[in-house]
mmCIF file as Biopython writes it, N, C-alpha, C and O atoms, coordinates in Angstrom:
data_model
#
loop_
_atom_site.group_PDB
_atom_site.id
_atom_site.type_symbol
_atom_site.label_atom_id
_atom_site.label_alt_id
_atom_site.label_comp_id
_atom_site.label_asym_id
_atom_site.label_entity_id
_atom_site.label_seq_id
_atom_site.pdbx_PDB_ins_code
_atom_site.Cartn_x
_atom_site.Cartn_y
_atom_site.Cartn_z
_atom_site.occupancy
_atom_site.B_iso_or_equiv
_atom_site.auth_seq_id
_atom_site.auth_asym_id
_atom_site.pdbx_PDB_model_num
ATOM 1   N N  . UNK A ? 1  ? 15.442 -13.413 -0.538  1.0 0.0 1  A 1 
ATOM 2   C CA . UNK A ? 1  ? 15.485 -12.052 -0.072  1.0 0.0 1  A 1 
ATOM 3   C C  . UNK A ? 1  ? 14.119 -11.715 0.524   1.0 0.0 1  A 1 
ATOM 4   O O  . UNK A ? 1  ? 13.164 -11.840 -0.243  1.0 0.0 1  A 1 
ATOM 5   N N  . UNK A ? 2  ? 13.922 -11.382 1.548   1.0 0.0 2  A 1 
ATOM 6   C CA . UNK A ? 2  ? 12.746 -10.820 2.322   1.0 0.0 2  A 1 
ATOM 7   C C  . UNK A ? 2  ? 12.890 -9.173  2.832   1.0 0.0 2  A 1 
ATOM 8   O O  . UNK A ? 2  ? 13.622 -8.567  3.614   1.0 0.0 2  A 1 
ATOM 9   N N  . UNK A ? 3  ? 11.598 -8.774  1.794   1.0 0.0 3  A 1 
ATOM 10  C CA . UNK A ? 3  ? 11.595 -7.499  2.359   1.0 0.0 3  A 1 
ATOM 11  C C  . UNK A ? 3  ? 10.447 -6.823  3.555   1.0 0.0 3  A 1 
ATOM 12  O O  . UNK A ? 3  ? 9.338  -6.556  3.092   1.0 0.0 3  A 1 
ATOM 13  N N  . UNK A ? 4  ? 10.600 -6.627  4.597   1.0 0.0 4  A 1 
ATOM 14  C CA . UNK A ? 4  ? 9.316  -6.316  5.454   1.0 0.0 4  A 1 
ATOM 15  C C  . UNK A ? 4  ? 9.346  -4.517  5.562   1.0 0.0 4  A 1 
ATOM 16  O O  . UNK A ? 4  ? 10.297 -3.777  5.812   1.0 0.0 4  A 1 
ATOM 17  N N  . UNK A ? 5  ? 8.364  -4.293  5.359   1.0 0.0 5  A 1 
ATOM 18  C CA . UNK A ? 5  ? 7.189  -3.126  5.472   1.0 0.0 5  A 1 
ATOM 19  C C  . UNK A ? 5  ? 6.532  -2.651  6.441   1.0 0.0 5  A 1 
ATOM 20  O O  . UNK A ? 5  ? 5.324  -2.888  6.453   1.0 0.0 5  A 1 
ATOM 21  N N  . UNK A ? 6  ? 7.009  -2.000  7.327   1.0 0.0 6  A 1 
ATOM 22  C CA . UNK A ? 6  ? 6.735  -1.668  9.129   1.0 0.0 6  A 1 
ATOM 23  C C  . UNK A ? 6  ? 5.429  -0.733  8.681   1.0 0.0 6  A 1 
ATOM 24  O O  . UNK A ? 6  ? 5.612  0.315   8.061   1.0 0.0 6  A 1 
ATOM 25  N N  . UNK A ? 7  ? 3.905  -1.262  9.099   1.0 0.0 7  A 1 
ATOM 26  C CA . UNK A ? 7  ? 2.811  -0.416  8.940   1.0 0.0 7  A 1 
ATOM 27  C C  . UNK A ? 7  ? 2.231  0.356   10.125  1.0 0.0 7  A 1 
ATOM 28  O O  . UNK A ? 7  ? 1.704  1.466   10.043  1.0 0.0 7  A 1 
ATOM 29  N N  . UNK A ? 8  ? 2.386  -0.336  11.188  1.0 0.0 8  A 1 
ATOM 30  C CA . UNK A ? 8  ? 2.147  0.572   12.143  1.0 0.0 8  A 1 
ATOM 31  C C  . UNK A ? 8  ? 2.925  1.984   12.399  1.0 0.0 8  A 1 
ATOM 32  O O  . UNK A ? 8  ? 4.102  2.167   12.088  1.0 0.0 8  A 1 
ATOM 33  N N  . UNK A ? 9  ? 1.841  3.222   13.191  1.0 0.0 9  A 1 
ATOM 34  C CA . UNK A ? 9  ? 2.283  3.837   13.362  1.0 0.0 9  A 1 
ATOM 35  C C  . UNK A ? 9  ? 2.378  5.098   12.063  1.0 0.0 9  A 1 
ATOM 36  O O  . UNK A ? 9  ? 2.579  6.294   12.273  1.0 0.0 9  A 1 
ATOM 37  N N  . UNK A ? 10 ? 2.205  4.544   10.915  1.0 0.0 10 A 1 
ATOM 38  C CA . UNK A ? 10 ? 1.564  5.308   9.637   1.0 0.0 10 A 1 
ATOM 39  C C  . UNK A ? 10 ? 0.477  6.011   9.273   1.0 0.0 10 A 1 
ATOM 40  O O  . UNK A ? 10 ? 0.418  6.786   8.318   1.0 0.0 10 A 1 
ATOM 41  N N  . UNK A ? 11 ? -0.593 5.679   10.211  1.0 0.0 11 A 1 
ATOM 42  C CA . UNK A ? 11 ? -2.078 6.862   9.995   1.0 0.0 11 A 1 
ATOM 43  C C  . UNK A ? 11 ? -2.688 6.021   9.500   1.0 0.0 11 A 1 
ATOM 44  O O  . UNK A ? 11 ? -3.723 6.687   9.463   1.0 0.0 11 A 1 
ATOM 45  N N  . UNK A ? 12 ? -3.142 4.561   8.813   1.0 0.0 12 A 1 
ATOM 46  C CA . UNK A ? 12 ? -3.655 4.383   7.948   1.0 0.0 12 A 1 
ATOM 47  C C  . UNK A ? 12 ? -4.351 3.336   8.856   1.0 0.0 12 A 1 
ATOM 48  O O  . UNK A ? 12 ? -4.064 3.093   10.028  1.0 0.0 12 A 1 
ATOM 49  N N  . UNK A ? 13 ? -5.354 2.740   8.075   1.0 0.0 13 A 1 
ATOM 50  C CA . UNK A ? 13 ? -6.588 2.042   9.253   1.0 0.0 13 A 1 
ATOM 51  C C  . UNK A ? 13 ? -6.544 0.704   8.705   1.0 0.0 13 A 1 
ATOM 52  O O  . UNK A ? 13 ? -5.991 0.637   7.607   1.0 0.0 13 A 1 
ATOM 53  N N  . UNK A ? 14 ? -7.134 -0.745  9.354   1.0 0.0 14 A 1 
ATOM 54  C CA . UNK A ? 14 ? -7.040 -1.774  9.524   1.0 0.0 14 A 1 
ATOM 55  C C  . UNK A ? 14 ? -7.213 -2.053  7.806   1.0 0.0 14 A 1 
ATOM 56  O O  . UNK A ? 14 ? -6.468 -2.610  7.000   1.0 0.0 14 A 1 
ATOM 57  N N  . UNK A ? 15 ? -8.567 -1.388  7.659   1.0 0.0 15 A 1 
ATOM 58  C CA . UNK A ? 15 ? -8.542 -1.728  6.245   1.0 0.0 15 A 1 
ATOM 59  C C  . UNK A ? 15 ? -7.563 -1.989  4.903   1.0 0.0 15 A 1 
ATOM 60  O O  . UNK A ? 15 ? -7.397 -2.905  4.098   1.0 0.0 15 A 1 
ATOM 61  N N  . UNK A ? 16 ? -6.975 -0.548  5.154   1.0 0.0 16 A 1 
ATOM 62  C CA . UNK A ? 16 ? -6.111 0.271   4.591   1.0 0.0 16 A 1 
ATOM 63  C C  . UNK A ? 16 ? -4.992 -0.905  3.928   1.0 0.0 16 A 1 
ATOM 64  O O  . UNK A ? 16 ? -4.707 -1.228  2.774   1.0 0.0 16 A 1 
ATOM 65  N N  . UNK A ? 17 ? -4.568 -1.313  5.168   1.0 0.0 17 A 1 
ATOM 66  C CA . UNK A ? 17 ? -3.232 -2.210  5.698   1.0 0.0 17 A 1 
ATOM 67  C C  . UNK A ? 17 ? -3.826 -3.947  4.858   1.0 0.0 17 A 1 
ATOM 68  O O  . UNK A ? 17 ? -3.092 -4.743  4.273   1.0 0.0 17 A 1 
ATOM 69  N N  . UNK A ? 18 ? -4.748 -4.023  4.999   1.0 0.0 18 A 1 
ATOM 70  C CA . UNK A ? 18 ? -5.663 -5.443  4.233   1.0 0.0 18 A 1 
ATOM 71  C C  . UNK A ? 18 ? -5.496 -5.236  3.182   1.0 0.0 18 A 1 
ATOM 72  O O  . UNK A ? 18 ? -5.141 -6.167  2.460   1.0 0.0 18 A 1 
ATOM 73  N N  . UNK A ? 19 ? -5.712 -3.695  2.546   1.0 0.0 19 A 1 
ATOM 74  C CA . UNK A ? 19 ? -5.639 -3.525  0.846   1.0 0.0 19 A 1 
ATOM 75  C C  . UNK A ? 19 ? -4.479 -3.953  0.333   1.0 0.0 19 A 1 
ATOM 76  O O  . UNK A ? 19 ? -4.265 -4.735  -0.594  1.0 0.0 19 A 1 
ATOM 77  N N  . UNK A ? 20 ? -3.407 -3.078  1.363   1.0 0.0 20 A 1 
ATOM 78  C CA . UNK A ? 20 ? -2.167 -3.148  0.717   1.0 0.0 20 A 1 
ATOM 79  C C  . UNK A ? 20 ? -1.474 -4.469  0.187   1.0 0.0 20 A 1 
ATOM 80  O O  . UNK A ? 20 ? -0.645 -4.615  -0.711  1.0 0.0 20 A 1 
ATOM 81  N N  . UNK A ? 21 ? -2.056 -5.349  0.997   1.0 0.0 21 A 1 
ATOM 82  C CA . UNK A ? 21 ? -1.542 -6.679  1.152   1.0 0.0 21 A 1 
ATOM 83  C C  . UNK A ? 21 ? -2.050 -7.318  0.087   1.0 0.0 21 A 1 
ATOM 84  O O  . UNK A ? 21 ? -1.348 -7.838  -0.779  1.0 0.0 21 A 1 
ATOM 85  N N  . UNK A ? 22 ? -3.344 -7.315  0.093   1.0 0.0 22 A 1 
ATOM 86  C CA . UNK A ? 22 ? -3.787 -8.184  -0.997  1.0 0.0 22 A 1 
ATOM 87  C C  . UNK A ? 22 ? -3.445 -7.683  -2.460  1.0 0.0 22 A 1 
ATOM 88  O O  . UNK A ? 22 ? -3.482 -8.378  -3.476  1.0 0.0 22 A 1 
ATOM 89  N N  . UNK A ? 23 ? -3.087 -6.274  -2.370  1.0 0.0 23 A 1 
ATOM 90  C CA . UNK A ? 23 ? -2.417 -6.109  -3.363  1.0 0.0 23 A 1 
ATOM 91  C C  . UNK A ? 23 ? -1.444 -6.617  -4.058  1.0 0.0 23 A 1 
ATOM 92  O O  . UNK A ? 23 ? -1.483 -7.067  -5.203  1.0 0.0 23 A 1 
ATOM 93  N N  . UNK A ? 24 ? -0.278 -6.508  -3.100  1.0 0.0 24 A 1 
ATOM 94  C CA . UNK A ? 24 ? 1.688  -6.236  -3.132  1.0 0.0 24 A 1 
ATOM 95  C C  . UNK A ? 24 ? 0.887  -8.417  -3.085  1.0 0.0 24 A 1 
ATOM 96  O O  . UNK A ? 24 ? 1.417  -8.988  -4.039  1.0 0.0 24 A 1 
ATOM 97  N N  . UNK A ? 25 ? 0.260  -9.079  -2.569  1.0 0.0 25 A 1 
ATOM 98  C CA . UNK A ? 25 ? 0.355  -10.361 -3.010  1.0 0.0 25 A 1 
ATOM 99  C C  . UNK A ? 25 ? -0.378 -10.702 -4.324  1.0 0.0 25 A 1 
ATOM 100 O O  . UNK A ? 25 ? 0.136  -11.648 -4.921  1.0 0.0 25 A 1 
ATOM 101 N N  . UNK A ? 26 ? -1.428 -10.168 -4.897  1.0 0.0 26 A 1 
ATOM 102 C CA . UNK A ? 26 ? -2.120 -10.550 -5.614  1.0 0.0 26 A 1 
ATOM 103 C C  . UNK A ? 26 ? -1.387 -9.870  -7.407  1.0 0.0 26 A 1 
ATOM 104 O O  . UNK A ? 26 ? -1.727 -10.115 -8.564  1.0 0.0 26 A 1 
ATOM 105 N N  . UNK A ? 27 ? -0.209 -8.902  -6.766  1.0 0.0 27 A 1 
ATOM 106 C CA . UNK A ? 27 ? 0.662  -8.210  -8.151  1.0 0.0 27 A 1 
ATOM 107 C C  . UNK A ? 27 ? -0.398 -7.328  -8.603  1.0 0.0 27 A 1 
ATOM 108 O O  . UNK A ? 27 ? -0.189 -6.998  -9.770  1.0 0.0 27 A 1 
ATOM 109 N N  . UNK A ? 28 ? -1.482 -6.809  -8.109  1.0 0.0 28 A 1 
ATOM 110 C CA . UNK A ? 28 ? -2.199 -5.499  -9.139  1.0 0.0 28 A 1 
ATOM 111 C C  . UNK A ? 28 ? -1.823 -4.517  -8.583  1.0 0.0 28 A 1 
ATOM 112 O O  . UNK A ? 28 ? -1.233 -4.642  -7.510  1.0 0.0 28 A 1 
ATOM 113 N N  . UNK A ? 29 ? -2.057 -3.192  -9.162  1.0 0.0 29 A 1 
ATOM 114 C CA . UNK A ? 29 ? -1.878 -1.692  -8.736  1.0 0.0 29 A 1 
ATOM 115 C C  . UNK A ? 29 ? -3.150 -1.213  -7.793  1.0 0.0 29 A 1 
ATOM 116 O O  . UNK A ? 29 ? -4.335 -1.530  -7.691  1.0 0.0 29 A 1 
ATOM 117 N N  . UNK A ? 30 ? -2.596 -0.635  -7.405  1.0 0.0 30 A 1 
ATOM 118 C CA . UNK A ? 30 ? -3.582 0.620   -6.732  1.0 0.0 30 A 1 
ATOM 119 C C  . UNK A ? 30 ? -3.969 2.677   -6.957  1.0 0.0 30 A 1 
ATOM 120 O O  . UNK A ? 30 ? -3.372 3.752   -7.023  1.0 0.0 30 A 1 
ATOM 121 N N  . UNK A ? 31 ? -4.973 2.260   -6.981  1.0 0.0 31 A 1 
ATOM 122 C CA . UNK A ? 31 ? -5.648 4.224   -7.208  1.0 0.0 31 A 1 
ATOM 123 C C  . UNK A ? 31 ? -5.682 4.756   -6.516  1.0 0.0 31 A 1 
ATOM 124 O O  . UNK A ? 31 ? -6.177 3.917   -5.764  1.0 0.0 31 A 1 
ATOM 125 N N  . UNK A ? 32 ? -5.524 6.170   -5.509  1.0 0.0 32 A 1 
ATOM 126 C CA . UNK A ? 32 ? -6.271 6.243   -4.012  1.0 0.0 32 A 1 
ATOM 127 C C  . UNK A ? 32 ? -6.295 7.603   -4.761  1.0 0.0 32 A 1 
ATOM 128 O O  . UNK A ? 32 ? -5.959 7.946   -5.894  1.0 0.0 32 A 1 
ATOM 129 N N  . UNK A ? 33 ? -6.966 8.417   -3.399  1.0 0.0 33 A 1 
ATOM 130 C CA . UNK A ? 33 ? -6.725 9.990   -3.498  1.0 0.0 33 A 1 
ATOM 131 C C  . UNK A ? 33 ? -6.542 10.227  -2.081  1.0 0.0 33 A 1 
ATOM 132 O O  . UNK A ? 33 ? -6.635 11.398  -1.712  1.0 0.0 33 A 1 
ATOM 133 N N  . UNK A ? 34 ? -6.115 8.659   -0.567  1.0 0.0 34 A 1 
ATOM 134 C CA . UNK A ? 34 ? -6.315 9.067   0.047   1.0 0.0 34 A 1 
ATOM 135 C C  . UNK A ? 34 ? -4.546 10.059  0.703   1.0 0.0 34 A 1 
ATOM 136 O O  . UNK A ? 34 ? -3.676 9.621   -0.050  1.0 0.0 34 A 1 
ATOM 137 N N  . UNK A ? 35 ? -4.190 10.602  1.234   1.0 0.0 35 A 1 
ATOM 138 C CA . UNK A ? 35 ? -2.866 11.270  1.196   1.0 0.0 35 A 1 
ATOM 139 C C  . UNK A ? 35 ? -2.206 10.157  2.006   1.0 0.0 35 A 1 
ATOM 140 O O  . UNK A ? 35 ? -1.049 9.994   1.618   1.0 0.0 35 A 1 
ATOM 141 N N  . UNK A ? 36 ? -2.534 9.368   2.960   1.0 0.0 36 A 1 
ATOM 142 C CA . UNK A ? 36 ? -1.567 8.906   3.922   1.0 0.0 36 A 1 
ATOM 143 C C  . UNK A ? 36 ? -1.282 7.204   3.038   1.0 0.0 36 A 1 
ATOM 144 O O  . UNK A ? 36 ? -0.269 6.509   2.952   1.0 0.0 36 A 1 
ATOM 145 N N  . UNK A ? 37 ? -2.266 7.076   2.664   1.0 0.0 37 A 1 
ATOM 146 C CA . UNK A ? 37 ? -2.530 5.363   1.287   1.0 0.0 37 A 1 
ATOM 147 C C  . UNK A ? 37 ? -1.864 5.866   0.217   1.0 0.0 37 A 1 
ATOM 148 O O  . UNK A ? 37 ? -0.925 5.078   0.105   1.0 0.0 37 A 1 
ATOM 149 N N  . UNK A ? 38 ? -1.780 6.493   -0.445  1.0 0.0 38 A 1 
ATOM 150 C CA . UNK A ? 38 ? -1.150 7.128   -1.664  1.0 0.0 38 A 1 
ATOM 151 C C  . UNK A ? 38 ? 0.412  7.116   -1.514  1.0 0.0 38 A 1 
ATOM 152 O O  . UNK A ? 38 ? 1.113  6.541   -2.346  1.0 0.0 38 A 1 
ATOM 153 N N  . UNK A ? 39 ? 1.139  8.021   -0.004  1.0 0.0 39 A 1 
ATOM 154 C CA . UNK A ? 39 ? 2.679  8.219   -0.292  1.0 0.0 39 A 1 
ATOM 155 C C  . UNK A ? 39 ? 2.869  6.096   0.278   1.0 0.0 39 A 1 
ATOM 156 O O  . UNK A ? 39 ? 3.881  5.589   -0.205  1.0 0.0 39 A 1 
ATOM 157 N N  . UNK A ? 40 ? 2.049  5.183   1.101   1.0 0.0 40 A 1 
ATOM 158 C CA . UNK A ? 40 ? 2.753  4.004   1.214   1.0 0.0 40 A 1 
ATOM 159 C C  . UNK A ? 40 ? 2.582  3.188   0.034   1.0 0.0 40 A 1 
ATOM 160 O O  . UNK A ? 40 ? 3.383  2.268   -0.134  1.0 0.0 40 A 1 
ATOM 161 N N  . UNK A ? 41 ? 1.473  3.422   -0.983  1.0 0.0 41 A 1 
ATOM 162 C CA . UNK A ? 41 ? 1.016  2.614   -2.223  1.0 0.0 41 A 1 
ATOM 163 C C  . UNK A ? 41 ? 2.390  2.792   -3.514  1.0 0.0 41 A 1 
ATOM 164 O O  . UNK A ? 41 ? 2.606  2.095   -4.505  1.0 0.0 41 A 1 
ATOM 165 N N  . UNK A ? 42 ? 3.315  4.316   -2.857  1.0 0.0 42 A 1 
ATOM 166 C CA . UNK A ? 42 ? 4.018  4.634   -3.761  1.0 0.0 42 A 1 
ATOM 167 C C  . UNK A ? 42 ? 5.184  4.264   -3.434  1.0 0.0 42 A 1 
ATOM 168 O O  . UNK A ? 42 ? 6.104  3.990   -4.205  1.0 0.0 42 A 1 
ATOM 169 N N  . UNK A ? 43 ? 5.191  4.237   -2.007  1.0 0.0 43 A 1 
ATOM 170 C CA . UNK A ? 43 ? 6.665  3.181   -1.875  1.0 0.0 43 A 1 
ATOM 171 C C  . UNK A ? 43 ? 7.184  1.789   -1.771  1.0 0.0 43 A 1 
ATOM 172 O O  . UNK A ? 43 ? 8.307  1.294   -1.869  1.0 0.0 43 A 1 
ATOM 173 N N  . UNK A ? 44 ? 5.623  1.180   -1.469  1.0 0.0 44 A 1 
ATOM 174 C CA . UNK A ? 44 ? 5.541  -0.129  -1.916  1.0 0.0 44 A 1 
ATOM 175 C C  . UNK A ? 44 ? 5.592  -0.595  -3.763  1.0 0.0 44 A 1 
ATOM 176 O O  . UNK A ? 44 ? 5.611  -1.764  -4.148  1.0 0.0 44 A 1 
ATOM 177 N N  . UNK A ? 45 ? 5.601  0.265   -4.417  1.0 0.0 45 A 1 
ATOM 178 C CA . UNK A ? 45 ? 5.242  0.165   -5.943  1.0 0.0 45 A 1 
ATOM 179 C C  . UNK A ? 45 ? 4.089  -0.558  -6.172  1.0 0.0 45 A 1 
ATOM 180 O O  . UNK A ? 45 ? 4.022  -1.710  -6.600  1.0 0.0 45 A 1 
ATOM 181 N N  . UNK A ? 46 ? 3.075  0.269   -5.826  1.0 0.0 46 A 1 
ATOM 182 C CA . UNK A ? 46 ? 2.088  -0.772  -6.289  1.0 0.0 46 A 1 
ATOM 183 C C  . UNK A ? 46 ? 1.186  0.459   -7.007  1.0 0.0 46 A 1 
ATOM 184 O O  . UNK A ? 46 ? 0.160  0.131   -7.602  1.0 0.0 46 A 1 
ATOM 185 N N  . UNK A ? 47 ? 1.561  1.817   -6.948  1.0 0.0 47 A 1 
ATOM 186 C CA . UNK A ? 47 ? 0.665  2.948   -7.618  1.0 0.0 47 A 1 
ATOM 187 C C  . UNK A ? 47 ? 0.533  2.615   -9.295  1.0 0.0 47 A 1 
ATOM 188 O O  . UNK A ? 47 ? 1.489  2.375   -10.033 1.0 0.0 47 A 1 
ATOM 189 N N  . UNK A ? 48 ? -0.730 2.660   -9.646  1.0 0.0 48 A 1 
ATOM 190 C CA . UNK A ? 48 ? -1.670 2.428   -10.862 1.0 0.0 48 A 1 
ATOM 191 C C  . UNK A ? 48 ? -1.072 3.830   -11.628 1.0 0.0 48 A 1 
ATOM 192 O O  . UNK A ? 48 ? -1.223 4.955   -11.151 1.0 0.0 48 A 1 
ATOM 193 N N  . UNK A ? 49 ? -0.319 3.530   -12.987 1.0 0.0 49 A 1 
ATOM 194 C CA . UNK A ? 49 ? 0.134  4.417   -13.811 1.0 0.0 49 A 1 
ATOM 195 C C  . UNK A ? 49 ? -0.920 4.123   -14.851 1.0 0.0 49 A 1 
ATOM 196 O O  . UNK A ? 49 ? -1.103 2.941   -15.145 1.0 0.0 49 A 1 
ATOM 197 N N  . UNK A ? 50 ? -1.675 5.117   -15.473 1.0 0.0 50 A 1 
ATOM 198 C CA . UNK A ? 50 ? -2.399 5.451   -16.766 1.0 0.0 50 A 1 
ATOM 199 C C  . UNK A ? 50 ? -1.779 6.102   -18.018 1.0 0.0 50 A 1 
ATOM 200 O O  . UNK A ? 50 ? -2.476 6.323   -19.008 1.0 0.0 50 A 1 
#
């Protein structure tokens, strides 16, 4: 099953798009406070629950 994740066109910057990745591959969560990183960190499931 392959799921792809269309990033362009989202607001978010080269960086941004590097985080996500090494995230959603590396299996850790993510923190942000930034608004446009935050709603894709939350639909990718990768948002850091405390």
């Amino acid at each position: 099953m392959t799921k792809q994740n269309h990033l362009s066109g989202t607001g978010i910057g080269f960086v941004d798009v590097h985080l996500l990745a090494s995230a959603q591959l590396s299996g850790i969560s993510l923190w942000t406070n930034d608004k446009r990183l935050k709603r894709l960190v939350s639909k990718l499931e990768l948002m850091f629950d405390n």
